[in-house]
C-alpha positions, 0 to 999 in steps of 0.5 A: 619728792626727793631733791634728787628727783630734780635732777632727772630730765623733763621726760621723767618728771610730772611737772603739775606735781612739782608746780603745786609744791613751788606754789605751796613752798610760795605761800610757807614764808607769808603764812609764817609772818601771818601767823607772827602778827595778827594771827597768833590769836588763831586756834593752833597758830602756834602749831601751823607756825613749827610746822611751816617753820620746818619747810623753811629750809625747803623753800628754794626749791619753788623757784627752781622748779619753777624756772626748770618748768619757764624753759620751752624746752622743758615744756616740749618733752612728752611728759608735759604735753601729756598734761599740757592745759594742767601744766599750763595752769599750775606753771601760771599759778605759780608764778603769781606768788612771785608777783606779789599778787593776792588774787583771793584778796 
């Protein structure tokens, strides 16, 4: 996906596909200061950790995706309820992370 993806109305985006990067872009920060502490003792931990570091710069673009999606009327073009119990769920989803709720914990 490019950012200038993120420009173009709701009628011409697939908003699960932009949900679950907001949610993985979420989770980028966590699993980065995971693997700075106790979990640099695991296999690869060095490798996961310059991977992710590479998606640092793109992790304001979870938040906006998510607020573009918040907005009613986003979610009543056609292209969202097309997939609207989908897009319900990755919206839910993604707003967990912003809550500071683990719920695998």
């Amino acid at each position: 996906m490019q950012e200038s993806e993120l420009r173009l109305p709701a009628s011409h985006r697939l908003a699960f596909r932009e949900l679950g990067l907001a949610i993985g872009l979420a989770d980028v920060a966590r699993t980065l200061l995971e693997l700075s502490g106790a979990g640099r003792a695991l296999p690869g931990a060095a490798r996961r950790a310059a991977l992710l570091a590479t998606l640092a710069p793109y992790q304001r673009l979870g938040p906006a995706i998510v607020g573009f999606w918040l907005a009613s009327a986003h979610r009543a073009a056609p292209a969202w309820q097309v997939h609207g119990d989908l897009n319900d769920v990755m919206l839910a989803t993604s707003l967990l992370p912003a809550q500071g709720l683990d719920v695998f914990a």
